[in-house]
N, C-alpha and C positions, 0 to 999 in steps of 0.2 A: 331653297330655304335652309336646310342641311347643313350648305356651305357656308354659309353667313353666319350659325350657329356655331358653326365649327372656328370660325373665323375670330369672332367676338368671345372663345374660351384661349384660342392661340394669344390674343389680345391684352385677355386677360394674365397668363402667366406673362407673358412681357411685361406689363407695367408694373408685376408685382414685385418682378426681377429688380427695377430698380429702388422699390423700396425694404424686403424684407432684409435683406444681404446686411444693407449698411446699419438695419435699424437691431440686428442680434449683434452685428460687431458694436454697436455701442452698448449694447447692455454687459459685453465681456469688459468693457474699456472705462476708467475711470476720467477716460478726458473724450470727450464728443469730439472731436473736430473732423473735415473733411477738406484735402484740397481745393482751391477755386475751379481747378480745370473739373477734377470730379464732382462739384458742387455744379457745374453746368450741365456736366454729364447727366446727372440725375435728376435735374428740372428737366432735360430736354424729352429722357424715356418715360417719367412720370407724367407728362404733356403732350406727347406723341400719344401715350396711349389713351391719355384721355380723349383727344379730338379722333382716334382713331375710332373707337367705341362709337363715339355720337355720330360721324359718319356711317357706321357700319348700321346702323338702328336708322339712321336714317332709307340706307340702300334696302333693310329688311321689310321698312313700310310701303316703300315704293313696292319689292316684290307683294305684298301681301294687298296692294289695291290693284297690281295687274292680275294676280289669282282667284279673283273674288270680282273684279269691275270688268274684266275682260279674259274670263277666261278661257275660250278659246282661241286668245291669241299667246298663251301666259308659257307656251314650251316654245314660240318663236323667239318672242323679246326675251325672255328668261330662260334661257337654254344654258346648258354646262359652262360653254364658251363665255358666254356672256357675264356668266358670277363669276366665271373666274377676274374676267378683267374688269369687272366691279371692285373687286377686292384686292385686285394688284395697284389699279386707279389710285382707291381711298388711303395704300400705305403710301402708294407718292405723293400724295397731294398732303395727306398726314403729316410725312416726316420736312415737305417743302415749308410746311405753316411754322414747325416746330422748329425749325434752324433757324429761321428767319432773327426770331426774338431775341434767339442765342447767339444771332452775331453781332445784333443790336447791343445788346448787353455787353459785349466783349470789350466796345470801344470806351465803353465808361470807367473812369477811374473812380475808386471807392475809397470812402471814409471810414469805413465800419467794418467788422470782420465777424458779427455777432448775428446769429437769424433766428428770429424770436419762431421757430416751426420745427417740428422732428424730422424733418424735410429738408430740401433747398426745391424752390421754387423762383422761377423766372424775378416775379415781380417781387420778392424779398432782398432780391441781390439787387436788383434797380433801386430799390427804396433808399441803400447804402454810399449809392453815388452821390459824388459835392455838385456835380456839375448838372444842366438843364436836362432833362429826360422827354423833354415834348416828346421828338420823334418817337418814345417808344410808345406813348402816351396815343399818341396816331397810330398807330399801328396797330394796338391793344383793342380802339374802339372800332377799324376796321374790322378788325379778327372776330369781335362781338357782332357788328352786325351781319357779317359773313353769314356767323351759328343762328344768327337770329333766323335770318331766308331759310335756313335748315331746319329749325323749328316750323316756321309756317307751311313748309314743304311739309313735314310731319303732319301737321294739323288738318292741313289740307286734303293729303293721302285718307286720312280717317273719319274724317266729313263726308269722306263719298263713297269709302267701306261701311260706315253705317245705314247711311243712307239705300244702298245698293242692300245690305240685310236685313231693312226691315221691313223688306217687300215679302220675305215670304220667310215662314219657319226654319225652312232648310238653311237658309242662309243667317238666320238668327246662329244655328248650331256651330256653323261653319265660324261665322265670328268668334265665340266662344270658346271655339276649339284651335282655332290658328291664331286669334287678332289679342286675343286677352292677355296670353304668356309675355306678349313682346310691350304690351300695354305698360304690364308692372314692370317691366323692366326696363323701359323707357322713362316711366314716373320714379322711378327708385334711381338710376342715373341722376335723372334731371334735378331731382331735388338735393342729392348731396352735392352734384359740384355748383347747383346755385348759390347751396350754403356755403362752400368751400371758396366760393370767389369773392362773396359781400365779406366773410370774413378778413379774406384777405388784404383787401383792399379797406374796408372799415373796422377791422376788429381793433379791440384793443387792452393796453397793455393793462387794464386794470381788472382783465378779467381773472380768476384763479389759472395756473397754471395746467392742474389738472384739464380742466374743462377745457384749457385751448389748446390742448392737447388729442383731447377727444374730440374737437369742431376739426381740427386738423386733417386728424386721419379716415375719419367715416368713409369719405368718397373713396379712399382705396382700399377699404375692407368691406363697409357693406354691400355693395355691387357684386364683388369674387365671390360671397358668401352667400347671397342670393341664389343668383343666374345660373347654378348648378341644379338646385331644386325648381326653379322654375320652368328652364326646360326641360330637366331629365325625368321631373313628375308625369309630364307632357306625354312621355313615351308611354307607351304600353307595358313593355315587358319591364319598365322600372317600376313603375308603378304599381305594377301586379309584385313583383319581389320586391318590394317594400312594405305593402297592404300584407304579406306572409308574414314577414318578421316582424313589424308589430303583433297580430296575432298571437304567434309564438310567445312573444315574450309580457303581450297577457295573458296564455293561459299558465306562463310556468308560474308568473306572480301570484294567481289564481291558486295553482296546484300547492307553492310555497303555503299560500296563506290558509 
């Protein structure tokens, strides 16, 4: 489990790699712009990480219905070996998804040089092109239904972890203690890049700038900003030095007052 944890923080500095960098150079910078080859760059690591995450949460539900549905087989099938090339698996098969799009793209010639996003994203530079886009259009509703089997795999994983805990209290606990962290942070995923895709795909230009600003970037801030507290609450000895220093710091407001 550990690993996947570990995996899904490594993940996280990665994607975040390709948005912080370019978004404080434009704040020093009175003209935004960015090359097209770096403008694919940066769809491609901001989209890798994405599908990497939702893979990685997916491989974390599977571990967490074989530790709880079978768990006397849960150190054969989930043994060191085995997370590891779970996790080496989800980067290839991640970064295979995430080229693909980007070479799709590369063949299109474009009209526009302008992307209504703080961003570049895949489907902003397609939107630019004079010429037909089907193929990427196919491709796109592949990719959707791909994540979709991936959700139902999720769902499915957790229909028979509940199922399987609410045969006895222990396992009630056991839910609570292992299944819950990854829950919200699965639903906390899932709902910003839901938002961030109808967005993308339907938003539009007449909304305030501000605001499509902030529909924009949510999915790559509030998930990094999350998932630190979610599982590091999780631990013990965080959680015990953290429960201190609040303390602390109401008895000195205490003491002050």
């Amino acid at each position: 489990m550990y690993i996947f944890i570990c995996n899904l923080s490594v993940n996280t500095l990665y994607g975040t790699a390709g948005f912080y960098p370019k978004l404080l150079a434009d704040f020093l910078s009175d003209s935004h712009v960015i090359s097209y080859a770096g403008c694919l760059i940066q769809a491609f690591v901001i989209y890798s990480s994405l599908m990497c995450e939702f893979s990685n949460l997916t491989v974390m539900a599977y571990d967490r219905y074989v530790a709880i549905c079978k768990p006397l087989e849960y150190h054969s099938i989930m043994n060191n070996e085995s997370a590891r090339k779970n996790v080496l698996n989800l980067w290839i098969l991640t970064f295979c998804e995430a080229t693909i799009p980007i070479l799709l793209t590369l063949r299109l010639p474009l009209c526009g040089s302008q992307i209504d996003k703080l961003y570049c994203e895949n489907w902003s530079v397609v939107k630019l092109s004079c010429v037909d886009t089907t193929v990427n259009n196919v491709y796109g509703y592949i990719f959707v239904i791909a994540h979709i089997a991936q959700a139902l795999f999720i769902v499915y994983s957790y229909i028979q972890i509940i199922r399987e805990c609410l045969r006895s209290s222990e396992g009630r606990s056991k839910f609570m203690q292992t299944c819950v962290p990854h829950l919200i942070t699965l639903i906390n995923f899932s709902v910003t890049t839901i938002f961030d895709i109808i967005y993308a795909r339907y938003g539009s230009r007449n909304t305030q700038q501000t605001l499509r600003n902030i529909m924009a970037v949510e999915f790559l801030v509030i998930p990094p900003l999350l998932n630190p507290l979610i599982y590091g609450l999780k631990l013990t000895r965080i959680r015990v030095t953290v429960k201190r220093l609040c303390n602390k710091t109401v008895d000195s407001h205490t003491v002050h007052s």
